[in-house]
NUPAGU-744826 format. One record per residue: x, z, y of N, C-alpha, C, CB in turn; residue number from 1. Coordinates in steps of 0.02 Angstrom, whole numbers, plus 50000, padded with zeros to 5 digits. Atoms other than C-alpha are relative to their C-alpha. Glycine has a CB too. Example, Ala and Ser with C-alpha at 12.3 -4.5 7.8 and 13.67 -1.06 7.14 Angstrom:
{neast=50045; nup=50000; nnorth=49941; caeast=50615; caup=50390; canorth=49775; ceast=50045; cup=50000; cnorth=50060; cbeast=49950; cbup=50062; cbnorth=50001; resi=1}
{neast=49958; nup=49997; nnorth=49941; caeast=50684; caup=50357; canorth=49947; ceast=49961; cup=50037; cnorth=50055; cbeast=50020; cbup=49929; cbnorth=50023; resi=2}
***
This chain:
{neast=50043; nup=49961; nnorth=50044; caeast=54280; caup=54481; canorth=54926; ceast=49939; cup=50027; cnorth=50038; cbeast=50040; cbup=50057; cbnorth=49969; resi=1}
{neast=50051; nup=49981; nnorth=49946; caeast=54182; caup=54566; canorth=55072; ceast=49950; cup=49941; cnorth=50012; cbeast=50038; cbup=50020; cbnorth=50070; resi=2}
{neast=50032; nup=50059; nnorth=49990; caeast=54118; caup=54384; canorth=55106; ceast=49942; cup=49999; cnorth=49969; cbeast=50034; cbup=49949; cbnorth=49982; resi=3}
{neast=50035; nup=50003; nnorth=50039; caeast=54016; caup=54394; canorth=54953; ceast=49933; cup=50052; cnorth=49990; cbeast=50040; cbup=49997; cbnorth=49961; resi=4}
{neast=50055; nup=49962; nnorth=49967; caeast=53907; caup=54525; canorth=55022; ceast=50030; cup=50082; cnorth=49979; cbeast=49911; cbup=49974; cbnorth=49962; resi=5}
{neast=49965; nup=49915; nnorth=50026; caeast=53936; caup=54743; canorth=54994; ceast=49959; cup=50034; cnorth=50000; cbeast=50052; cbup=50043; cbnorth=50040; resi=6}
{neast=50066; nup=49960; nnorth=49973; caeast=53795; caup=54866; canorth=54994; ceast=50018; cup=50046; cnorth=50038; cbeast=49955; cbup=50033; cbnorth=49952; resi=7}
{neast=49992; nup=49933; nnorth=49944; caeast=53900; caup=54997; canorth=55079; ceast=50065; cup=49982; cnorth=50040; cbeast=50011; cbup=50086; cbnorth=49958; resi=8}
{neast=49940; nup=50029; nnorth=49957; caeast=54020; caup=54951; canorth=55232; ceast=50014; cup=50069; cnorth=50041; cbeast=49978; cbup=49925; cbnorth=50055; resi=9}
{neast=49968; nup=49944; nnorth=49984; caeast=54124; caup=55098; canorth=55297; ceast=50066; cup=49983; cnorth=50042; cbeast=50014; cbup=50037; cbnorth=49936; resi=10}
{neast=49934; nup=50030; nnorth=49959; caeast=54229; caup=55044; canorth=55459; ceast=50003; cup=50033; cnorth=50064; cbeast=49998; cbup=49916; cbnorth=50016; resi=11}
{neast=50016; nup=49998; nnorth=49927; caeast=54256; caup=55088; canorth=55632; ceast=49959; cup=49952; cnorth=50048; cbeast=50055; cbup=50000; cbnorth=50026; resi=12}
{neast=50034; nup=50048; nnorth=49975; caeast=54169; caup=55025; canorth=55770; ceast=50026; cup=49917; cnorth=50010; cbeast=49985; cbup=50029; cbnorth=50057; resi=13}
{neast=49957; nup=50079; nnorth=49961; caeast=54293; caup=54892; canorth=55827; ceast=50005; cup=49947; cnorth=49932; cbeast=50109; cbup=50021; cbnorth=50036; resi=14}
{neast=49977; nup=50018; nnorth=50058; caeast=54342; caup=54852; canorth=55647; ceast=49914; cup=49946; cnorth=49975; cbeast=50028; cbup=50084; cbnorth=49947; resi=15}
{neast=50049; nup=50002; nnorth=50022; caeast=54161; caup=54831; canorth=55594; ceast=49984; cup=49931; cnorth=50029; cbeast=49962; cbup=50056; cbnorth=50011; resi=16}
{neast=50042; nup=50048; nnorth=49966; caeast=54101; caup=54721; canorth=55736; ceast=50029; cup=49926; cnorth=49993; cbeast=49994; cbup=50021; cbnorth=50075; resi=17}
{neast=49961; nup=50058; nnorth=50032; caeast=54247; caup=54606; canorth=55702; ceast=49987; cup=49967; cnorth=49941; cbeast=50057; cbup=50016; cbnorth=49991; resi=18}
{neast=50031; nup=50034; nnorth=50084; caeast=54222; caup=54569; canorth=55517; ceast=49937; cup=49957; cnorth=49995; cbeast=49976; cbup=50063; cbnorth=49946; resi=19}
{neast=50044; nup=50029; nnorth=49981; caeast=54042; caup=54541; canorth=55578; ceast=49990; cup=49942; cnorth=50037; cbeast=49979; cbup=50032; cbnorth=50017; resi=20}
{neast=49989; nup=50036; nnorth=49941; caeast=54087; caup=54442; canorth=55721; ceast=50017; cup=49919; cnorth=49944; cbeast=50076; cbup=50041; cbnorth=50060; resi=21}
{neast=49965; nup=50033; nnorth=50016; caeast=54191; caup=54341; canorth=55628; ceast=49980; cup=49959; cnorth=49906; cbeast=50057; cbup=50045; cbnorth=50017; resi=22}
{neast=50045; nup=50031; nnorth=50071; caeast=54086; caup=54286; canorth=55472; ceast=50013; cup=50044; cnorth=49943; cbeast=50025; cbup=49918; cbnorth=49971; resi=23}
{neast=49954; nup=49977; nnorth=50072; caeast=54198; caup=54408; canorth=55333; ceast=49940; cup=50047; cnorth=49983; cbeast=50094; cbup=50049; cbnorth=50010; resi=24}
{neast=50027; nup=49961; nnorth=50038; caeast=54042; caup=54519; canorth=55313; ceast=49935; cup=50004; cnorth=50038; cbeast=50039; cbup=50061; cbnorth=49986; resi=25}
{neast=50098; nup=50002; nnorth=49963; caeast=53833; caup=54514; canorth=55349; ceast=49968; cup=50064; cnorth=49986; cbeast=49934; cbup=49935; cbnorth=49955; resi=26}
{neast=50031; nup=49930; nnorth=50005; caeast=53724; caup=54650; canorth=55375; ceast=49950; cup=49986; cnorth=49936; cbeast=49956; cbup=50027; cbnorth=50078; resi=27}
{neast=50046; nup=50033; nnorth=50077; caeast=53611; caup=54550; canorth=55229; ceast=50047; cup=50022; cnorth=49950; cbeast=49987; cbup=49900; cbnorth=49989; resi=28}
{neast=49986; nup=49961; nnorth=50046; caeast=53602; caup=54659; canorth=55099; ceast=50052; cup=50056; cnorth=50002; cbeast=50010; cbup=49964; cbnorth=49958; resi=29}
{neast=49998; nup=49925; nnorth=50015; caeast=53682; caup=54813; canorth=55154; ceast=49964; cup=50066; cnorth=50006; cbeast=50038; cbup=50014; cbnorth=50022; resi=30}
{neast=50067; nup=49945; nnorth=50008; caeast=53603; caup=54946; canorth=55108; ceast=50014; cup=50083; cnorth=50046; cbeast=49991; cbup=50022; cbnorth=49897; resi=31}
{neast=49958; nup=49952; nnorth=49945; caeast=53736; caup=55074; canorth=55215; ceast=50041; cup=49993; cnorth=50035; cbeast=50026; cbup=50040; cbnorth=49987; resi=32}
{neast=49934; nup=50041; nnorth=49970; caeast=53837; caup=55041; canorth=55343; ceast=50010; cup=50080; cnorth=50020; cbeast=49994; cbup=49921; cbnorth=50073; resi=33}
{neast=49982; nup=49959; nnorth=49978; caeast=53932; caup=55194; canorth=55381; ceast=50066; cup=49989; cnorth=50057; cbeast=50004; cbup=50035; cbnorth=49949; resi=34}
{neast=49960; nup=50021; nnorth=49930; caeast=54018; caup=55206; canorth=55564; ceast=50040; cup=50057; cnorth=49992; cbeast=49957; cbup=49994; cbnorth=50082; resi=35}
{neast=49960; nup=49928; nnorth=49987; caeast=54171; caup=55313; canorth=55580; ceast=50015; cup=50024; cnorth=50056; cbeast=50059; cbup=50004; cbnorth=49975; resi=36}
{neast=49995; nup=49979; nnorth=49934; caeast=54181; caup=55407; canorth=55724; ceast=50029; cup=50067; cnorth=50001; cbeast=49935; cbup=49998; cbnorth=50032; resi=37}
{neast=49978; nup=49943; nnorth=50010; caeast=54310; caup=55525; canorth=55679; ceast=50041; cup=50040; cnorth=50051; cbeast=50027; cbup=49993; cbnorth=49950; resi=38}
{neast=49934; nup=49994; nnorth=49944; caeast=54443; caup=55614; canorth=55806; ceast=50050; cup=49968; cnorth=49981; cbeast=50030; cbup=50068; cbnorth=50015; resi=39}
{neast=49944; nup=50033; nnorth=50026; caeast=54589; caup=55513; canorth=55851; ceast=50056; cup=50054; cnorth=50004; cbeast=50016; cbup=49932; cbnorth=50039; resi=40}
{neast=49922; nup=49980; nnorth=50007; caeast=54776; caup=55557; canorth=55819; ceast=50011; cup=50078; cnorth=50054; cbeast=50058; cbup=49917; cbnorth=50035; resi=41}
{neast=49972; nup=49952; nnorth=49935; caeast=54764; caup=55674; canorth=56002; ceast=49929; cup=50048; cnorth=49999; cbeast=50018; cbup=49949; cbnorth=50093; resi=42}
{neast=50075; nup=49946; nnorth=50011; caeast=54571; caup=55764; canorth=55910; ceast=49982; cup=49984; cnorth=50090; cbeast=50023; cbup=50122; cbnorth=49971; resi=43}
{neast=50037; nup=50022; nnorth=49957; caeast=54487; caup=55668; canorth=56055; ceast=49948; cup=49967; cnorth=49970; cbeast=50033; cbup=49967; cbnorth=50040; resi=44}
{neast=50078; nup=50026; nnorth=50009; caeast=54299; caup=55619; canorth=56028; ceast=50005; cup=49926; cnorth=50016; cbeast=49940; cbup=50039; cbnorth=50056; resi=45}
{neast=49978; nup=50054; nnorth=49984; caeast=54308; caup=55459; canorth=55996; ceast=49956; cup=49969; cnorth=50041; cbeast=50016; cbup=49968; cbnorth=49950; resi=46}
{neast=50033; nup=50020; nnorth=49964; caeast=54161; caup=55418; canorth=56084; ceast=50014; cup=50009; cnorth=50101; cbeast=49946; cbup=50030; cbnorth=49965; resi=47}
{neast=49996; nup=49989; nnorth=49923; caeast=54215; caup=55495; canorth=56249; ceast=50069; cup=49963; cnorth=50031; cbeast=50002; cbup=50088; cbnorth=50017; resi=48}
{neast=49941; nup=50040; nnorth=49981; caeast=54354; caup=55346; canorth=56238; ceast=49948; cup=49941; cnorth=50022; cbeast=50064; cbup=49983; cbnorth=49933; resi=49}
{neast=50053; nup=50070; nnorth=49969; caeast=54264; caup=55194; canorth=56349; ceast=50023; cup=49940; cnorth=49930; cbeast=50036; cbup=49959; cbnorth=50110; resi=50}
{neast=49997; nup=50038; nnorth=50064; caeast=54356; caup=55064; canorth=56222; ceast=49931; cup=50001; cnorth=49929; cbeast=50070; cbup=50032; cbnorth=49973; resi=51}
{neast=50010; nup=49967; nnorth=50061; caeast=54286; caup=55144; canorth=56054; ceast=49900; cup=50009; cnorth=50045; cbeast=50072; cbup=50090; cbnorth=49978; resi=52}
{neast=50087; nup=49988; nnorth=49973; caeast=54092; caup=55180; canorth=56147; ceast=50004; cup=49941; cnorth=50023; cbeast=49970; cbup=50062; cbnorth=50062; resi=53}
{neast=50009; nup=50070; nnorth=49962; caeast=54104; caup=54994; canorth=56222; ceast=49979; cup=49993; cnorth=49909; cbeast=50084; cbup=49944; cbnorth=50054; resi=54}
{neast=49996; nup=50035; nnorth=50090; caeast=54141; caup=54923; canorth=56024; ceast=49944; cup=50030; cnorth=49958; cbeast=50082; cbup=50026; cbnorth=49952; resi=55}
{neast=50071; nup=49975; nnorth=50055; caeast=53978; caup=55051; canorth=55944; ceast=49958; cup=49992; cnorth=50028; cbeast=49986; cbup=50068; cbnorth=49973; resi=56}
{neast=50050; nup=50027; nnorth=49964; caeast=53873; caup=55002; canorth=56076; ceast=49989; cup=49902; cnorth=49993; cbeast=50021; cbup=50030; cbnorth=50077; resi=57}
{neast=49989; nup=50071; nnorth=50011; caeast=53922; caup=54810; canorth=56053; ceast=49971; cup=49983; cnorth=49927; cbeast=50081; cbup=49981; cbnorth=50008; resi=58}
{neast=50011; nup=49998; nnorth=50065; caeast=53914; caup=54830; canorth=55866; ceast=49919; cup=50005; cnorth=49978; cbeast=50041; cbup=50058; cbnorth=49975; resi=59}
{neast=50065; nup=49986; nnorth=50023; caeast=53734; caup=54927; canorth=55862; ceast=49943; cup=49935; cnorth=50036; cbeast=49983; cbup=50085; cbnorth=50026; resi=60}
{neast=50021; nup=50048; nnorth=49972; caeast=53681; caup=54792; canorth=55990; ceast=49978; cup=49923; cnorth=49992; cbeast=50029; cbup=50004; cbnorth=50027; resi=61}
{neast=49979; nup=50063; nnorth=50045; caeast=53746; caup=54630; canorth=55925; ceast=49975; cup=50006; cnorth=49910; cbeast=50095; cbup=49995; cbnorth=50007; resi=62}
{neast=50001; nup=50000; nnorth=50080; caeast=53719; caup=54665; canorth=55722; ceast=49951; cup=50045; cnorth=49980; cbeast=50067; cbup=50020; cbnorth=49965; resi=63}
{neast=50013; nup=49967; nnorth=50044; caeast=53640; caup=54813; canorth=55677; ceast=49917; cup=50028; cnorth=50040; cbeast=50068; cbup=50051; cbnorth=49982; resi=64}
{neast=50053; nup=49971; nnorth=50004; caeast=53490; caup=54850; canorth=55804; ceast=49947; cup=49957; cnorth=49989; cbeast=49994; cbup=50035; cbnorth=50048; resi=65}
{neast=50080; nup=50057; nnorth=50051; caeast=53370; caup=54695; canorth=55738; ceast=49987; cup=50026; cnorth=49952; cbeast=50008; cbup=49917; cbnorth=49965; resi=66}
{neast=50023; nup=50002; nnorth=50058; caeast=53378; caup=54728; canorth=55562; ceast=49979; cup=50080; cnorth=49998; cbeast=50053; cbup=49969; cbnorth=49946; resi=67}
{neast=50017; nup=49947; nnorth=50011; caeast=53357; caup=54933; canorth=55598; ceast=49935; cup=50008; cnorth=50011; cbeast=50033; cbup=50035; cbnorth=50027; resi=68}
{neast=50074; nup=50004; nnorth=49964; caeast=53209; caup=54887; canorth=55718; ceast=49948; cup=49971; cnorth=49943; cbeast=50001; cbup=49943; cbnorth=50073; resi=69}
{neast=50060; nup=50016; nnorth=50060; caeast=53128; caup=54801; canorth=55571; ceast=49964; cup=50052; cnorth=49948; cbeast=50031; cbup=49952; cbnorth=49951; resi=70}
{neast=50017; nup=49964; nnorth=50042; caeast=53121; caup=54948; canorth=55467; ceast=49971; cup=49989; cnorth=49932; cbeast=49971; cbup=50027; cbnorth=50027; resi=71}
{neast=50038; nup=50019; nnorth=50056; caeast=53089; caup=54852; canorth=55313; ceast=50065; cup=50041; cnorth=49951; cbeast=49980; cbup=49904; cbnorth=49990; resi=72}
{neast=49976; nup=49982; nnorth=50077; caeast=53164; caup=54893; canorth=55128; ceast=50074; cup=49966; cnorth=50015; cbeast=49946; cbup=49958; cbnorth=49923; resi=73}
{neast=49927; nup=50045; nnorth=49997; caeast=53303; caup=54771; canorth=55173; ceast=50049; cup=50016; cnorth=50048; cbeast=49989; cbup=49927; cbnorth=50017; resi=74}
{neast=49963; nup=49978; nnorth=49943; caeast=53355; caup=54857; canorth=55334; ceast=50067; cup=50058; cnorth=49957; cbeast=49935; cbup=50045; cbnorth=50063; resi=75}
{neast=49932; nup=49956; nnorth=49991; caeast=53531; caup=54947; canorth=55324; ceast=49978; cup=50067; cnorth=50024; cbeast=50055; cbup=49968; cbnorth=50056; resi=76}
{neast=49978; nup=49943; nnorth=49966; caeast=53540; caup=55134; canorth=55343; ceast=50066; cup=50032; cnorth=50038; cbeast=49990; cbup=50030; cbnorth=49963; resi=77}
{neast=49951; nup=49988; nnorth=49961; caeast=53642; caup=55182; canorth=55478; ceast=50038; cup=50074; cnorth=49994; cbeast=49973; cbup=49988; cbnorth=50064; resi=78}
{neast=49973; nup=49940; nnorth=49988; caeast=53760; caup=55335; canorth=55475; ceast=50067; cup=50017; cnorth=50037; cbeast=50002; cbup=50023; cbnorth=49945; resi=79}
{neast=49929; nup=50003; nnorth=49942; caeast=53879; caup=55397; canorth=55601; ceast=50043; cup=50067; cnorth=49956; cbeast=49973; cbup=50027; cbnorth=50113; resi=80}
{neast=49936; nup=49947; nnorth=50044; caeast=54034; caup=55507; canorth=55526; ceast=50057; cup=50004; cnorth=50045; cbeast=50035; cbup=49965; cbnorth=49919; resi=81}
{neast=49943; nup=49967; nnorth=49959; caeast=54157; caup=55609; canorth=55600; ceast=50033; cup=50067; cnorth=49986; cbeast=49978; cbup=50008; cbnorth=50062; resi=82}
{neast=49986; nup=49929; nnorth=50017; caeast=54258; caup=55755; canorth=55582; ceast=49979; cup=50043; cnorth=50059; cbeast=50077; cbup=50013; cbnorth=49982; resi=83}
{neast=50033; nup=49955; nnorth=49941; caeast=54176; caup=55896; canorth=55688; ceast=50046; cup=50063; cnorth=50032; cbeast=49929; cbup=50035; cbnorth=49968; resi=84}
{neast=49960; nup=49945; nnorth=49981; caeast=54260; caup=56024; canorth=55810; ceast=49987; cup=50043; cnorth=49968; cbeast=49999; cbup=50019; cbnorth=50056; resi=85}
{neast=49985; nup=49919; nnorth=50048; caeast=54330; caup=56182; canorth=55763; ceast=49943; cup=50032; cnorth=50052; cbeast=50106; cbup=50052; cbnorth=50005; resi=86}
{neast=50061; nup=49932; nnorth=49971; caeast=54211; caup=56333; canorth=55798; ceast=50057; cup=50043; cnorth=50043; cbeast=49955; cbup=50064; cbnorth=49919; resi=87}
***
């Protein structure tokens, strides 16, 4: 179903880059790709896991920073999401 294109893709990094990787979903024609970058299971930043920052760096690299750099109508808006520390 994804195959057939989505305007809004909502995955993790690893998850994301795979699907991409792997033909199941193109950045043509989305109009949002939202990255989750929430705390895992142990409320660790997921970014300050090397894995998980390898895979959103790979992801923004590989797929998503051409069509941002274009800045046309057709480019994908990017948004990063996470649940935020306590105060």
């Amino acid at each position: 179903a994804i195959e057939a294109g989505v305007p809004v893709a909502v995955a993790t990094p690893g998850r994301l880059s795979r699907l991409l990787d792997d033909g199941h979903a193109k950045v043509a024609g989305m109009e949002l790709v939202v990255v989750d970058l929430a705390m895992d299971l142990k409320q660790r930043d997921v970014l300050s896991l090397p894995e998980t920052r390898r895979d959103f760096f790979q992801l923004f690299r590989s797929h998503l920073c051409g069509p941002l750099k274009e800045a046309s109508a057709a480019a994908p808006r990017l948004a990063l999401c996470g649940k935020p520390k306590a105060l």
